[in-house]
Every structure is written in C-alpha cells, then in structure tokens.
N, C-alpha and C positions, 0 to 999 in steps of 0.2 A: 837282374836289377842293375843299378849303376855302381859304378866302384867311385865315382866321383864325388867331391864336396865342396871345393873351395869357386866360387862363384865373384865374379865383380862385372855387372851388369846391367843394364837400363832398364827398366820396368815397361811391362806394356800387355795387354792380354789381347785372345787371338781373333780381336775384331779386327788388330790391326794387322795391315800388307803384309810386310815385311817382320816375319820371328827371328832372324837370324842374330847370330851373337846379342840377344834380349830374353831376359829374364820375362817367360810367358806365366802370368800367372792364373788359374782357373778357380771357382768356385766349385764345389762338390756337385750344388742344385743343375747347376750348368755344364758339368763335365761329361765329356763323351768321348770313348776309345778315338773314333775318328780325328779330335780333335787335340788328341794327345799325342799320335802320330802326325799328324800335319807341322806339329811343335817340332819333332824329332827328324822330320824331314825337311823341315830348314831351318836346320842345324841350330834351333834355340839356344844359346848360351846356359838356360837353366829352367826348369819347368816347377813354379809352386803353388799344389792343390790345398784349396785351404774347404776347412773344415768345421760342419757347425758345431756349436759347445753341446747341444742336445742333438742326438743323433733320433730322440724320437718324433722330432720337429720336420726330418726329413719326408719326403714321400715313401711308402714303400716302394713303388714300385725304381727310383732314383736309387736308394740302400740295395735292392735287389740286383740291378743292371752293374753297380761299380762291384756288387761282388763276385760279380760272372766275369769284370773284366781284370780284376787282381793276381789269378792266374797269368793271363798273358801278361800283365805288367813285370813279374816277377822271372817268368819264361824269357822274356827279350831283354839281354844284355847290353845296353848304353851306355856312353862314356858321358850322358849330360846330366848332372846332377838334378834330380829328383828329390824334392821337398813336399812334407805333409807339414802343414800349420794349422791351428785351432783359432777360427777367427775371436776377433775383440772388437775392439771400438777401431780403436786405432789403423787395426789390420782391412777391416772393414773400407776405413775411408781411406786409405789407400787404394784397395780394390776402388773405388766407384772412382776415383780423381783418374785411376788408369786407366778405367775400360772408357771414362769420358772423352779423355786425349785421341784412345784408339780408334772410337768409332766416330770421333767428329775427323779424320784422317780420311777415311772410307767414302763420307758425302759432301765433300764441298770439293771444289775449285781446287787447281791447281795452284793460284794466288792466295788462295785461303788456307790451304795447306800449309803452304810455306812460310806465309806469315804465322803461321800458328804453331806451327815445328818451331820456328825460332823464336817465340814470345814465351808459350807455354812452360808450365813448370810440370818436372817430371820428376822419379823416383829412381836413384841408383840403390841397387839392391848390394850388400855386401857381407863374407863371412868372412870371420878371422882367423876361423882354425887351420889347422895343419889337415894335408892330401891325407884320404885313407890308407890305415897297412891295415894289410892282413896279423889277424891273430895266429900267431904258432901254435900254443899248447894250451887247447878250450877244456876245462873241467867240469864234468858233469856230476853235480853235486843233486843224489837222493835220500829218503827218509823214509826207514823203515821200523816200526813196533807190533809187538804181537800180543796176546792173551792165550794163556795154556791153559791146555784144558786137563779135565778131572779126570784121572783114569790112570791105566798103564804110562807105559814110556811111548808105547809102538800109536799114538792116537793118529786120526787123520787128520790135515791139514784143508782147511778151507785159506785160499789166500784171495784178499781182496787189493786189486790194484787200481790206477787212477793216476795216469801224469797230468802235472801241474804247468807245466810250460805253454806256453801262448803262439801265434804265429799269423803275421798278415804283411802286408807291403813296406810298412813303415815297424820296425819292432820297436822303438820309443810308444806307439800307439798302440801296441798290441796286448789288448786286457785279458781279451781270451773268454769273455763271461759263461759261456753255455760253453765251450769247449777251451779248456776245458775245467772252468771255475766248478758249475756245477757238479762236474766228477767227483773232484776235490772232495766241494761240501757235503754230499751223501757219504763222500767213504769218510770224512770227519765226526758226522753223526752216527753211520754205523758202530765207529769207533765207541763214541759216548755211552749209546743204548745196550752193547753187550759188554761194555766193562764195569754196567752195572749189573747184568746180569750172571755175568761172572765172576763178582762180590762176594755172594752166596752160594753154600753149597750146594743149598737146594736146586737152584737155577743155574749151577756150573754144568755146562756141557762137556760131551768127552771129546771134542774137539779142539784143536788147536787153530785158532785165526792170528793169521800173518797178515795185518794190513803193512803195503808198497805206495808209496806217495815218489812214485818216478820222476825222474829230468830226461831233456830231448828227447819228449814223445815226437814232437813235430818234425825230429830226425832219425826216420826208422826207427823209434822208440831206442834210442841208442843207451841209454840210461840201464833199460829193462834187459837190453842186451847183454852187456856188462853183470849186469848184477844175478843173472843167469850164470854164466860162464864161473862167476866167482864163485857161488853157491853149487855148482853142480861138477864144475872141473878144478877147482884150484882149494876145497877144504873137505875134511875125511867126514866131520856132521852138519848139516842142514837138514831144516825141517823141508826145503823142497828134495833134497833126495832121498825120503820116507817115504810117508803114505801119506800124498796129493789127492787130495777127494777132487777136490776143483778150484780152477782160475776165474774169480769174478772180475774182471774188467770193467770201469764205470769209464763211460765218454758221451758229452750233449747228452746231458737229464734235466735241462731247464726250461720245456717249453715243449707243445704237443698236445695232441690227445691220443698218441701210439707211443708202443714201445716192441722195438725190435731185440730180439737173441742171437745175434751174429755169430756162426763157427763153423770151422772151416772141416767140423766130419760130424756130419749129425749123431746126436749122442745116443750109446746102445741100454736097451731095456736092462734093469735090475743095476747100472751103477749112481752114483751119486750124482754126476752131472744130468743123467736122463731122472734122477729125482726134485731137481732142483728145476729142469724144464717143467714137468707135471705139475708143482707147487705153484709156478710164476700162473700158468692157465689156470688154478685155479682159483689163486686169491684173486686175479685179475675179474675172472668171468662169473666170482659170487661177490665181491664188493666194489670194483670199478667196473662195472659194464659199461661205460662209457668207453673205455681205454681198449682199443685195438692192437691186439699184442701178435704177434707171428715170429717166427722164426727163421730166418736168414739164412742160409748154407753160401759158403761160397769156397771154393776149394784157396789155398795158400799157391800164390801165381809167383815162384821167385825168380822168373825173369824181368820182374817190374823190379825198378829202382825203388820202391819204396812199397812197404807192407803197406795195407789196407785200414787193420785194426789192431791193436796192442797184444790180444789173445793170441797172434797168430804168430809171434815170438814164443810164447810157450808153446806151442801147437809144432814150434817147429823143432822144440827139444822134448816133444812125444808126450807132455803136459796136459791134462785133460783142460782146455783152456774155452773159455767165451766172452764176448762183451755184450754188454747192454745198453741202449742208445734210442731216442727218440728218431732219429736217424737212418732211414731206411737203404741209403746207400752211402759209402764212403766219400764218393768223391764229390758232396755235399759243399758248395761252396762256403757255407758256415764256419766249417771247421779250421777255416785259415784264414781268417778276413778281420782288418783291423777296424768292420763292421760291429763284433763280434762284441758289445757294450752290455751293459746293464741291463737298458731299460728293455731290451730284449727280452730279458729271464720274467717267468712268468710264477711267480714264487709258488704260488697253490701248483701248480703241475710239479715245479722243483719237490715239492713236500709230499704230495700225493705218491710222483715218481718210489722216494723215498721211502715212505709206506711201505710201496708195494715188494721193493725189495726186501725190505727188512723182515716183513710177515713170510714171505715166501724162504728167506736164508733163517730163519726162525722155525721156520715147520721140518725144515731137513735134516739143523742139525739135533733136532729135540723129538725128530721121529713123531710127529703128532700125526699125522695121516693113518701112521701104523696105528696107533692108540687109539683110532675113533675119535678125534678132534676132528668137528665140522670144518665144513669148506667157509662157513662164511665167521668163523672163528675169529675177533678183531685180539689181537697179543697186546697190541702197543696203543693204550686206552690209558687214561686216568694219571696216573703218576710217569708211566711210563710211556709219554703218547712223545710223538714226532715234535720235536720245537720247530713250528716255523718260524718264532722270533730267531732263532739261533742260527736257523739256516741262511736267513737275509741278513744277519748279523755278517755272519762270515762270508756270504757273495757278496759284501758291500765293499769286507774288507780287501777280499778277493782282484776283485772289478775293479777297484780303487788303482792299480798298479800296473804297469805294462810288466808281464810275465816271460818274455820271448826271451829263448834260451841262452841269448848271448849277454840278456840280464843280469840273470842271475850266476852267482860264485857261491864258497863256500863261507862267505864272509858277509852275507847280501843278508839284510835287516828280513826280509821273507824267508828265506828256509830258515832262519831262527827262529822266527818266528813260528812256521810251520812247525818243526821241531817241538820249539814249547807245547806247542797246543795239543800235538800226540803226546806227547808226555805225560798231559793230565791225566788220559783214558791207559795207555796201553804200558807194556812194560819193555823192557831194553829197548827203547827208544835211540835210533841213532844213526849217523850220516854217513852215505856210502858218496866217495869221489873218485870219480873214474875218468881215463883221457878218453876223448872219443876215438874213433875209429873212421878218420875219414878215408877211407875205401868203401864204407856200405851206409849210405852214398857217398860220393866225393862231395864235398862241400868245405868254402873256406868262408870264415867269418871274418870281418873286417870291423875295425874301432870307427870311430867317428859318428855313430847313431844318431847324437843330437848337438846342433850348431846354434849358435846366438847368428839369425840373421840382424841386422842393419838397414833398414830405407831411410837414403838422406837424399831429404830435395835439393834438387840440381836443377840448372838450367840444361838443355840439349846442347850438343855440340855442335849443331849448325850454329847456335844462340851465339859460340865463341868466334864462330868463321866471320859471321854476320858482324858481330862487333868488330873483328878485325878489320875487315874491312870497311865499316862505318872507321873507323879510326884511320885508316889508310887513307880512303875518301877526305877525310877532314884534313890531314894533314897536305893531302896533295891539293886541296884548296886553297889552305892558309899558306904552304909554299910558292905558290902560284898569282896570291893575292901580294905577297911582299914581295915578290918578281915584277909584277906590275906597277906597287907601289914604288920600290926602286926607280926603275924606269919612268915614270909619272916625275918623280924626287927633280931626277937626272933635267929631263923637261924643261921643267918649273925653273932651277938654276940655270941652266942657257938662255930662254925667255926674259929672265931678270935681268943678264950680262949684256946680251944684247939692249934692251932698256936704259941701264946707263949708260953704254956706248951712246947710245945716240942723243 
C-alpha cells in the first residue's frame, strides 16, 4: 500500500489526458484495476476512490471484481497517496463538476480547450496533516473468560476462540462484518447459552470452556500466538496445558448454505474432536438438510508467510485444534475486503449457523449420543432457544466500527466494551497485552489512517498566466497609447507655434 498522505493537488478524473501531478479521483461503480494503474503510471499526484453510503446499492458483480482487486492494491507498494471516501452530497458534486471539465477536455478543439482550461473553475484538493511514521511498539490487546466445569480438578477443556479484528485496503473502513464480526457474535452467544446452563447443577457439565476473543488474527493470528506461548511456556498452571478436548475456532458464519470443518490432520476415531465431527453431521443432516457440511483437511504449509486459519496456530503446538467457516477456502477474497459491510450478513444463516454449533458442542459435552438422545433432538428450544434479536443486536454493534488492528489499544471503547459483555456470561474475565512479533511476518504499521481532505475552488493556473498576460497586454497598450499620445501632444504644440509665427 502507500506510505503516503499529505497531498496538495488539482482535481480531475481519468477521462482527462493528462493525471500527472493531479489528484485522479474515481467512483467505486466506475473503478477498474486498469484504470488505477494508468493513474500510477503517470505519476498522479494522488488517487481518491470514493464510495457509496450503501454498499447493498452496488452491483454484485462491481463489489465482487474490487474484492479480487484489493489483494493487489495492498501487494504493490506506492509512494502516491491513496484515499477511500464515503460519498455525500457535496463529495458527489464535486465528482460530476470534475469528471465534466475532464471529459469536455477530451472532445472539443484545441481553441476550445484552452479557452475552457482557462475560464473553467476547478477543485484544489488538500490535507493538513502531518507525513506518516511508522509505529514502534503495536500492542495486541485480547480477551479471555471461562466456565468450570463440575467434577474433579483434572476436567477437560473445550476452548472456544474467534478473533475480532478486521482487515481490507483502507483500515478506517474496515468493519469486518462476516469475518470476522460474525465469529465474534456466535462465540458471544455461546458464551450466554452455557453460562446458563452452567447455573445449575443439574445441567453443569464436567467440562471446562475457555472462550478466547483474540487480536491480530489478520496478522498470523499474532494475538493467539502470544497467548499460546504465555499459557504454555511462560506459567507452571493453564487450563491449555491439562486435558485439551478441542480447539473450536469460529471465522465467516454470516452467510451461506454450507458449512465447512477446516483441520490440518483429520481427527482419529474414539477422541473428542472426532466426536464433535460426528455430532456436526449429525445435527446438520437430521435438522438442517439444507446446510451442505464437509470437512476440509489441509496440511499446516509453514513456508507461507502467513497461516491459513486460526486452528493451525494450535495445531502447531500439538493442540487438537479446527475451525468452522462458511468458507470453503481460505484465500477467500471476503476475509480481507473493506467490502466486508453489513448488509452482507444474512442474519437467519448467522442464527441457524449458530444453532447448529451449539447442538452439536451440546451433545459432546453432555455425552447424549452415548445416552440414546435422537439425532434430531432440538436442546436449544423454548426458553433456551438461539436470540436472533441478540445476535443482530451485537453484529450491528459489531459492523458499526472499523475493527482493523492498528484500531484498536488497550484503552479503545471496543475491547471494553467487549470485555464488559463476557463479563456478563463468563468468569475471570480479562485482557491479555502483548507486543507483536514483527518477524512472523515482517509487517510495520504506520499512523495517519484518517485525514480531513479539503476541495477549494480555484481557478487553473493557465487562468493566472492568461490573466497575466491580459494585464501585460493592457499595459503594453496603455504604454504605447500615452507614447503616442505624447507625441500627438508634442505635434499639436509645434503646429500652434508655428500658427502664431506667421
């Protein structure tokens, strides 16, 4: 992406000749890779993609094409400053005054041009802040609470995790809503639905659940890392270094009619993760027959710079670990696009999704399969049924925010928020801050995310030459008429003198 920010430049978009040292600015509906490299290759002073207020307003197949091209936007390193803007009124008739000037440039005359280059009025674009630095020391602030279960000391641990951080071209714009808001929301509700169920004796399980609400998942889950390392090499008790049943990982669960089991060593007959596979086919295939469910293998590739899926960080400290995902392959352009809005999420799939989790992480650790509890067995019914007000409650509040990890601190009105809300459900609720680790991968974050730009109409700087020399013109007139008129003066008196001479 660009390291750039400070801009002061002439507005014009790329009907016109000439982008060089000119603020190109594009519409979303209108923008095309080609046409953002054509900006970059003559050398645009500054390029500003603006954006509609409703992203559901767009075409898909237009949302589709810029998320295929955010990838390379973010791959190729520029030194011209790059802007996303959320059109208005205002921003609007700026665009149409621009692209007017630009393409009346393109079809007239040569005389028509120039008269018009220097009459017209145009738009200097301008920001005030200060060049970007690099941040030094990024802190990755997570949020971890659990529910103990009933029994011995020695119980097993289900841990349920779900990074909250966001990731797309512009991180000001980055809400994240399906990836990965939706994670979030399911493992918030889980939260709710077994801390009431672990109220009661009756319905206390002998299991222990750790839900992980991570930071920097969108950088090699760098959060999950850290918080590994802490729990496993740097304290004598953790509940991850006991008796780990399984790593549930939630990512993209708001939209679909599939749901994939991603893990990177398919899980063997008689343990808890190959129980919790059996449960998902089953509840799937006696109450959502609709819902296309399969299982994933993909082996752990650590010559790639960056993991796949969040499981494969436990996977890689011998953690029986998986995620779960609508998502049939990682490199899913969804998961990183400042696409990635609202009105996307599909709240009945979000809910249903959730469902189907909860009945199946319900039957494993309450051993109902062993018991002769039917397959099409509904648990979470009646009092205890799925809130989908609650879940569009909190994707709204979710979605509402750009989430991108250089967002958020340990001080940021969201993980306190966050915070709060597991606190309701869970118990020792509390913030893990850790520096990252930029070696795996190198990556440097930089301040300046969001600018107050400026368009002040101007006249063009021919308009000033033109005037100048209208004024030069005039003067070398009026010099030339009092030269004459002198002379005329001079005339007149000699003709007089001679007159009374004679």
């Amino acid at each position: 992406g660009t390291r750039s920010a400070v801009l002061n430049t002439e507005a014009r978009t790329v009907e016109a000749d000439v982008l060089s040292r000119r603020c190109v600015m594009m519409r979303l509906v209108d923008f095309s890779y080609e046409q953002y490299q054509k900006a970059l290759r003559q050398s645009a002073g500054a390029v500003v993609i603006i954006l509609p207020r409703s992203i559901s307003s767009v075409p898909q197949d237009v949302v589709r094409q810029f998320m295929e091209i955010e990838p390379e936007m973010l791959a190729m390193e520029t030194i011209v400053p790059v802007y996303f803007a959320v059109e208005d009124e205002e921003l609007l008739s700026i665009y149409e005054q621009t692209r007017a000037a630009s393409a009346s440039q393109g079809s007239a005359s040569a005389a028509e041009v120039l008269l018009h280059t220097a009459t017209a009025n145009g738009f200097q674009m301008v920001t005030s802040g200060a060049q970007s630095k690099a941040i030094n020391d990024w802190l990755i602030p997570s949020v971890e609470g659990r529910l103990t279960g009933l029994g011995g000391e020695d119980l097993p641990t289900v841990v349920i995790v779900a990074h909250y951080d966001s990731f797309g071209v512009a991180p000001w714009l980055s809400h994240g809503a399906d990836s990965n808001g939706s994670g979030i929301s399911v493992l918030l509700e889980l939260a709710r639905l077994f801390s009431r169920l672990y109220t009661y004796r009756r319905t206390h399980a002998g299991y222990n659940l750790l839900f992980f609400a991570s930071g920097g998942g969108k950088f090699n889950y760098q959060g999950t890392k850290r918080w590994l390392e802490d729990n496993l090499d740097h304290t004598d008790s953790s509940l991850l270094q006991d008796n780990v049943g399984f790593v549930l990982c939630l990512d993209t669960l708001g939209r679909g009619n599939s749901l994939h089991l991603h893990v990177s060593k398919p899980p063997k007959e008689g343990t808890l993760q190959h129980a919790f596979l059996r449960e998902l086919e089953m509840v799937v295939a006696s109450q959502f027959p609709e819902v296309k469910f399969s299982m994933v293998h993909k082996k752990i590739n650590l010559a790639e710079d960056m993991l796949a899926w969040e499981h494969e960080r436990f996977a890689i400290r011998r953690l029986p670990a998986f995620t779960i995902s609508h998502l049939e392959s990682h490199r899913d352009s969804l998961r990183n696009s400042i696409m990635d809005r609202r009105a996307r999420i599909d709240t009945k799939a979000l809910t249903r999704n959730t469902r189907i989790i909860a009945e199946a992480l319900t039957r494993v650790i309450y051993n109902l399969t062993d018991k002769g509890a039917p397959a099409d067995l509904q648990i979470f019914t009646d009092q205890m049924q799925i809130q989908q007000e609650q879940l569009e409650s909190v994707m709204d509040w979710l979605s509402s925010q750009p989430r991108a990890a250089q967002l958020i601190d340990k001080d940021s009105t969201f993980l306190n928020t966050l915070e709060y809300y597991m606190g309701r459900y869970l118990k020792d609720v509390k913030q893990h801050h850790v520096k990252a680790d930029k070696r795996d991968p190198e990556f440097v974050f930089y301040d300046q995310l969001k600018q107050v730009m400026n368009a002040y109409r101007v006249k063009p700087a021919i308009f000033d030459l033109l005037l100048a020399v209208c004024i030069a013109a005039y003067l070398s007139v009026a010099y030339v008429a009092v030269q004459h008129f002198g002379l005329l003066y001079k005339m007149i008196q000699r003709l007089s003198v001679k007159t009374k001479q004679q």
